[in-house]
N, CA and C of each residue as an Amber inpcrd file, in Angstrom:
protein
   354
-109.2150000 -16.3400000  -3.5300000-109.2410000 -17.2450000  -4.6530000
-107.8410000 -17.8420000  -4.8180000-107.7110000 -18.9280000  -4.9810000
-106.5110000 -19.5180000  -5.1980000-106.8640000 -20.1140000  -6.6990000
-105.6510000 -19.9580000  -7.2460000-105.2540000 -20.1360000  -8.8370000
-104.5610000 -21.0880000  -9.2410000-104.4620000 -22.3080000  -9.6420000
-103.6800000 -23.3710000 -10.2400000-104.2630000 -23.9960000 -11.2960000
-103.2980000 -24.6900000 -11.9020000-104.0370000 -25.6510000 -12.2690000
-103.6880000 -27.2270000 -11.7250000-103.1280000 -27.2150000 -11.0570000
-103.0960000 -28.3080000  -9.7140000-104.0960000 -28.3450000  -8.9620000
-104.9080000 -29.4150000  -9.7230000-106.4090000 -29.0870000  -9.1840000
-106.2830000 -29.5080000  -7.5920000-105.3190000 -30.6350000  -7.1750000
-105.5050000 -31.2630000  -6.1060000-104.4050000 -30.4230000  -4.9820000
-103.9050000 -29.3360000  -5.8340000-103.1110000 -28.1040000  -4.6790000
-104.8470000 -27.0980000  -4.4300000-104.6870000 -26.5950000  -5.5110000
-106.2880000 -25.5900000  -5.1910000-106.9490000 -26.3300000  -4.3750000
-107.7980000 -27.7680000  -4.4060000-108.0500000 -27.6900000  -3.4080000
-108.0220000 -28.0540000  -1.8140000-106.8200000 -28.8090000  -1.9420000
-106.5310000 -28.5490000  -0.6190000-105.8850000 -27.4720000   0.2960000
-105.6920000 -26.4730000  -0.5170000-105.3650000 -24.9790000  -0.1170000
-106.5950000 -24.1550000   0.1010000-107.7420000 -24.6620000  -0.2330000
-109.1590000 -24.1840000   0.0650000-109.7570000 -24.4770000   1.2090000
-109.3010000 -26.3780000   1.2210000-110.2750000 -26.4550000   2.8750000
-109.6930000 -26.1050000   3.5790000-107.5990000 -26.2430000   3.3720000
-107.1620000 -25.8150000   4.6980000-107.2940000 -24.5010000   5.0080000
-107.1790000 -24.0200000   3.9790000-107.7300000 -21.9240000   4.5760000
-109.2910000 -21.6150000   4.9370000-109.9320000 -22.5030000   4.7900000
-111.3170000 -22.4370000   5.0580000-111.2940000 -22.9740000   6.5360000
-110.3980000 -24.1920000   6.6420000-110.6390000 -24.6920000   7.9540000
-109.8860000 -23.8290000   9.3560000-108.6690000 -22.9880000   8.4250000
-107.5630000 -22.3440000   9.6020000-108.2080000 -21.0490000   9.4180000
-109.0830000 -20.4210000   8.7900000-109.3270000 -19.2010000   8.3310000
-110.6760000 -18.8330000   8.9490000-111.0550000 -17.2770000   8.6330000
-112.5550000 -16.5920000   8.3560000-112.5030000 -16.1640000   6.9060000
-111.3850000 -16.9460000   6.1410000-111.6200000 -16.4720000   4.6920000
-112.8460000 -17.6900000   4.2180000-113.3410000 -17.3390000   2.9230000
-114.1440000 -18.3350000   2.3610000-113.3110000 -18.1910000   0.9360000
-112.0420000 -19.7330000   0.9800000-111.4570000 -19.8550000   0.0830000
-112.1060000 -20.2480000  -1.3490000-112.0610000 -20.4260000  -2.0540000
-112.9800000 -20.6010000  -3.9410000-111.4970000 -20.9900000  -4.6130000
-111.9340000 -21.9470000  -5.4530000-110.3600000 -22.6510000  -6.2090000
-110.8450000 -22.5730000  -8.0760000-109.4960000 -21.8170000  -8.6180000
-109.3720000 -21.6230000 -10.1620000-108.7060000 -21.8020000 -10.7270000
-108.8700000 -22.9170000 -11.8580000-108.4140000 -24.4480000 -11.7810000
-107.5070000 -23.4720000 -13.3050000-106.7720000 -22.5500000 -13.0830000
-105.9480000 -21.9140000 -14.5330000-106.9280000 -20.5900000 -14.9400000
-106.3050000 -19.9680000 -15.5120000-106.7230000 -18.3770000 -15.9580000
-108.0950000 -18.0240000 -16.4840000-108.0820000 -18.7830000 -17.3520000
-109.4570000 -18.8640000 -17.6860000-111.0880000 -19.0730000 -16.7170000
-110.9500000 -19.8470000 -15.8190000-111.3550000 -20.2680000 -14.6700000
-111.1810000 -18.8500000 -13.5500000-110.0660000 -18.6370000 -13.6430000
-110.1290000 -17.1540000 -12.4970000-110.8390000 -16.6150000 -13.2430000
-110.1500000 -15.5260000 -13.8960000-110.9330000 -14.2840000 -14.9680000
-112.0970000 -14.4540000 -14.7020000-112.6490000 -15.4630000 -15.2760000
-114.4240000 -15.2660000 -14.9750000-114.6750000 -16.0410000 -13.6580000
-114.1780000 -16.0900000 -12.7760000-114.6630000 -15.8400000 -11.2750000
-114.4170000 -14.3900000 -10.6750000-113.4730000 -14.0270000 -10.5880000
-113.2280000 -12.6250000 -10.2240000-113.9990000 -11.5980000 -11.0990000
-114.3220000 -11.3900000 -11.9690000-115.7830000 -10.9830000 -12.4730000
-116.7970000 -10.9030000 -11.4890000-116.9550000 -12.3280000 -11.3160000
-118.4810000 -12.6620000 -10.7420000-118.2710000 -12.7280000  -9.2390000
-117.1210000 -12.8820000  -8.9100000-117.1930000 -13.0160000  -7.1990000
-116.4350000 -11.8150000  -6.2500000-115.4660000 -11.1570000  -7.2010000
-114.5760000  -9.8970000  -6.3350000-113.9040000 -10.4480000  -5.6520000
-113.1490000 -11.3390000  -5.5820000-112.7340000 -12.2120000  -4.3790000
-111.3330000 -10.6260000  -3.4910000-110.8700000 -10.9040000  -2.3320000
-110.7360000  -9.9380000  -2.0090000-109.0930000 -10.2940000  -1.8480000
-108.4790000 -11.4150000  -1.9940000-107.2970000 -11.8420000  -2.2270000
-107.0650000 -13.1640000  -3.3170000-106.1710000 -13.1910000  -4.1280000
-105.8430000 -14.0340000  -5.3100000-104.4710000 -14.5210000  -5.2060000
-104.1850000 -15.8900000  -4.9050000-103.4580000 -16.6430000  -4.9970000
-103.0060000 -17.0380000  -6.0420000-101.9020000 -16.6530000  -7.0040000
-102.2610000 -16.6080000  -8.2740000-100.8830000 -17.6710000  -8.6330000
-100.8070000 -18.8950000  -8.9130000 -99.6010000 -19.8370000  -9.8640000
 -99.1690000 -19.0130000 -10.8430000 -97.4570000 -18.6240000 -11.0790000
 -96.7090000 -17.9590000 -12.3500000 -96.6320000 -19.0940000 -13.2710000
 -96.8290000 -20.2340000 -13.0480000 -96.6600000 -20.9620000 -13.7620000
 -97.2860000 -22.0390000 -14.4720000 -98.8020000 -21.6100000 -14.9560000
 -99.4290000 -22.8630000 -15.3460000 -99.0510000 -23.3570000 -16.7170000
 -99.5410000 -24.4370000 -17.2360000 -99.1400000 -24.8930000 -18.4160000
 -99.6830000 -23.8800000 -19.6490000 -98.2450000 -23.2710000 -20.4200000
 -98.4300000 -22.4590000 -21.3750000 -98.9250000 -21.0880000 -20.9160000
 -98.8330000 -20.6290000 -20.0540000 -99.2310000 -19.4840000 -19.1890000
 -98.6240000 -18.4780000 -17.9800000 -98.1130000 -17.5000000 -18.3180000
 -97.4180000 -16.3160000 -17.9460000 -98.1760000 -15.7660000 -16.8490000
 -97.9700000 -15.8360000 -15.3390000 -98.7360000 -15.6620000 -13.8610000
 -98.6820000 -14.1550000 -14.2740000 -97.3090000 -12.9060000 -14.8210000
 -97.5610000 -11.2520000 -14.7620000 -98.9610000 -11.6290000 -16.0310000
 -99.3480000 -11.8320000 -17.1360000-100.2460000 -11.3190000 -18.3450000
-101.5190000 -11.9000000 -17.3700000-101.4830000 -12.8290000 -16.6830000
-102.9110000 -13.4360000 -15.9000000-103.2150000 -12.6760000 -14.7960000
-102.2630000 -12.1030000 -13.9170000-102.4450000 -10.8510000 -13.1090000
-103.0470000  -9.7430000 -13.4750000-102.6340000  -9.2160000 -14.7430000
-103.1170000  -7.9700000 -15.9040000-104.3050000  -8.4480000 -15.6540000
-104.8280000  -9.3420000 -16.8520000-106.3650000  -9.9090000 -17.0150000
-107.2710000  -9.8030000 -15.8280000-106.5310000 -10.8550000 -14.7770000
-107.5140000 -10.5830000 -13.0920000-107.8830000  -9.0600000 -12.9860000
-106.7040000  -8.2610000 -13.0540000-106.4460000  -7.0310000 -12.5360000
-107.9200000  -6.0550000 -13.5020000-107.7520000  -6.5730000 -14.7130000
-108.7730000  -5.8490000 -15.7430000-110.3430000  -6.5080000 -15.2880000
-110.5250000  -7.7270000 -15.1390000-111.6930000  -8.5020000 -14.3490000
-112.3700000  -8.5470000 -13.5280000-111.4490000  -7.5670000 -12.6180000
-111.9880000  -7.0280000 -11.2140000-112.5590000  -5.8970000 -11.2910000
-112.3840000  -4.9480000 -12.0880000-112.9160000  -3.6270000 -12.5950000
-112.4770000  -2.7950000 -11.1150000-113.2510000  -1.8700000 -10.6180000
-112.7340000  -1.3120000  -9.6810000-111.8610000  -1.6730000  -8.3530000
-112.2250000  -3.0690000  -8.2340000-111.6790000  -2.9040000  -7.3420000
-110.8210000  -4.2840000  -7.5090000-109.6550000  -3.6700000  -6.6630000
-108.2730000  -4.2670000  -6.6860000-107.5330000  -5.6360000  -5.7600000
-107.9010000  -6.7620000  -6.2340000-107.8690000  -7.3940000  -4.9860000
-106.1800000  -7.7060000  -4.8430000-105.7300000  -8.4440000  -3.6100000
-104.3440000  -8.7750000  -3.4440000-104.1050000  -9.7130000  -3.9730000
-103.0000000  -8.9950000  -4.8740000-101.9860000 -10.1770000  -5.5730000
-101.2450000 -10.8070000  -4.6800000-101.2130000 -11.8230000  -4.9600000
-100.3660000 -12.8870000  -4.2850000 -99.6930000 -14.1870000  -4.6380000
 -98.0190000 -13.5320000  -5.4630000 -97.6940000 -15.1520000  -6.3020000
 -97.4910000 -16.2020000  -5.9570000 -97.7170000 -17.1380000  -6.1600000
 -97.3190000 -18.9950000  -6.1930000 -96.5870000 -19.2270000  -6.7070000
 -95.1710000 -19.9330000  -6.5600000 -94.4430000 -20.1700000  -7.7490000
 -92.9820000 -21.1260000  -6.8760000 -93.0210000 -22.3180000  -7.8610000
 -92.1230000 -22.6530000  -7.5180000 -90.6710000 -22.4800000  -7.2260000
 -90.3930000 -21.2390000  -8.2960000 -88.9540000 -20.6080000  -9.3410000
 -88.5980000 -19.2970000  -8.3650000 -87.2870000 -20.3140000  -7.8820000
 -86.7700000 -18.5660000  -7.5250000 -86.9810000 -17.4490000  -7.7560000
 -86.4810000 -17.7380000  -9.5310000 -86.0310000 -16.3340000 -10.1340000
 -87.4940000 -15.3980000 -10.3890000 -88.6970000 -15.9650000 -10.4730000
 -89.9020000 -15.9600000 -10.5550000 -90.5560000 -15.2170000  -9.2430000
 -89.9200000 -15.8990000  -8.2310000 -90.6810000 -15.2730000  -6.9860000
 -89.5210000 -13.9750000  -6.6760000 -88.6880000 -13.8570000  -7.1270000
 -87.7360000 -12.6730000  -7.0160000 -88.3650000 -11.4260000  -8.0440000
 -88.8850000 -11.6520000  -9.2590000 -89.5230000 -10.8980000 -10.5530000
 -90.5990000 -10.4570000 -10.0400000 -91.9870000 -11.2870000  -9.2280000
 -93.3800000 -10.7670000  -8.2630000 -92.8300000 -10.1020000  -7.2880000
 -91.8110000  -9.9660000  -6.7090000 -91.5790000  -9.5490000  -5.5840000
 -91.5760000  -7.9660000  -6.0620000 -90.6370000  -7.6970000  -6.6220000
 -90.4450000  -6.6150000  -7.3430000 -91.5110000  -5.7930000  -8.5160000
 -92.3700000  -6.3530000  -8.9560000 -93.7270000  -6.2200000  -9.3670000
 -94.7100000  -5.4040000  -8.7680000 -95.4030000  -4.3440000  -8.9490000
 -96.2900000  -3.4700000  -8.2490000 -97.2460000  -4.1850000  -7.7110000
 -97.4650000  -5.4150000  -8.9050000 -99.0310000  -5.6300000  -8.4460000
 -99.3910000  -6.8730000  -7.7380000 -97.8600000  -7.5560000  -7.3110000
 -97.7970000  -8.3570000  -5.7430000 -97.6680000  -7.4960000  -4.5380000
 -98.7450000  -8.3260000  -3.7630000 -98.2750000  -7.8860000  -2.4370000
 -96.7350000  -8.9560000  -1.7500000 -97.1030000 -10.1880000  -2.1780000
 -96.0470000 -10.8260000  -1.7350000 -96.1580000 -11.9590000  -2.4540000
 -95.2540000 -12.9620000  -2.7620000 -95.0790000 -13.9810000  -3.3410000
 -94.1900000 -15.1740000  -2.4950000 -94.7990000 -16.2110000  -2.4490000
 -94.7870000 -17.3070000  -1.5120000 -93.9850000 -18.7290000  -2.9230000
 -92.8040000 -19.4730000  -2.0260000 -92.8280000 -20.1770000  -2.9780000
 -93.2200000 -21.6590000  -2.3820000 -93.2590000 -22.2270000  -3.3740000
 -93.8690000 -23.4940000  -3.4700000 -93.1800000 -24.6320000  -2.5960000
 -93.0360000 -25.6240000  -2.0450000 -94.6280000 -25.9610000  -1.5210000
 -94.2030000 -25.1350000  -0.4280000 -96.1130000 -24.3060000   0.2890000
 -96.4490000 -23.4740000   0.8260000 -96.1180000 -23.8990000   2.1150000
 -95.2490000 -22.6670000   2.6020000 -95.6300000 -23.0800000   4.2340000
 -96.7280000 -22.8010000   4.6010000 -97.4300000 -23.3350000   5.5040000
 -98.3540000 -23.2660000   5.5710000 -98.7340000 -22.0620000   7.4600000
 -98.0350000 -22.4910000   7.7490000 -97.9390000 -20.9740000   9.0520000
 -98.1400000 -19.6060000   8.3370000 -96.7380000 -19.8420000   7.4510000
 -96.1530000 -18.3640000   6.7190000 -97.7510000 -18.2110000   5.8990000
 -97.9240000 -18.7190000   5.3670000 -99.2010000 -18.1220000   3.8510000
-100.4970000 -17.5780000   5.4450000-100.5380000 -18.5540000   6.2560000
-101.9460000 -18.3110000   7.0340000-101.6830000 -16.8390000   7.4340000
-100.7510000 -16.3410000   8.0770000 -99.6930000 -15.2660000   8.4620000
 -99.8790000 -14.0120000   7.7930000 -99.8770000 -14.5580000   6.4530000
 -99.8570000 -13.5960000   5.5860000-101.6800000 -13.1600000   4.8400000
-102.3290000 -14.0840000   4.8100000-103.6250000 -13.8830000   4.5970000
-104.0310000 -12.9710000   5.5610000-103.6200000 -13.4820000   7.0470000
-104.0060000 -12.0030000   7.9780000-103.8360000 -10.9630000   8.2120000
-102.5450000 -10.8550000   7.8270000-101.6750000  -9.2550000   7.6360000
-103.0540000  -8.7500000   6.2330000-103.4640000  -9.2650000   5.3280000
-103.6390000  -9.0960000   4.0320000-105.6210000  -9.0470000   4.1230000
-106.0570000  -9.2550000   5.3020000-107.5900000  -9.2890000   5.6250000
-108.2030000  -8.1950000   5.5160000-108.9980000  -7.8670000   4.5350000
-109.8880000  -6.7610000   4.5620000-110.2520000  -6.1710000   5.7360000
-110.1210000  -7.0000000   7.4970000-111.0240000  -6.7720000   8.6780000
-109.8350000  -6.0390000   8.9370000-108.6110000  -5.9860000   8.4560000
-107.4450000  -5.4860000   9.1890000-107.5660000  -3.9000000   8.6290000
């Protein structure tokens, strides 16, 4: 699941991981929008923006994290802000945090290290 509210980043971060991938990417257009997808879908990695409008990426991680109920999918921050991707890094409940704009080798790279098949 990828998380923004850059609707036109979500989704072109969907077809291209759909098109470079065996993931089946899903786009959540701000917190509200995740939360109740990860509910309903378990997605098995979350691309998650620290920074949407009026909205704190660690309290939206919590929420995902509570949404998912048992099971735990990979955090994974978005963020333009240094100091931001230095704070997820250090965070339990990133696996890794990527900053903005995405390389796009590095993130594919990292979805595979990060594949349930692995």
């Amino acid at each position: 699941m990828i998380v923004d509210d850059d609707r036109d980043l979500v989704d072109a971060l969907c077809e291209l991981i759909g098109l470079c991938t065996d993931w089946t990417a899903i786009g959540a257009y701000g917190p509200s929008d995740a939360i109740a997808q990860a509910g309903e879908t378990a997605p098995d990695a979350i691309l998650l923006d620290m920074e949407m409008e009026g909205v704190d990426g660690f309290d939206t991680a919590r929420r995902l994290d509570m949404a998912a109920g048992q099971r735990h999918p990979t955090l994974i921050a978005l963020t333009g802000n240094d100091r931001l991707r230095d704070v997820a890094l250090h965070d339990g409940r990133f696996t890794a945090s990527i900053l903005k704009p995405a390389d796009l080798t590095g993130l594919l790279k990292l979805l595979e290290k990060v594949s349930p098949a692995h």
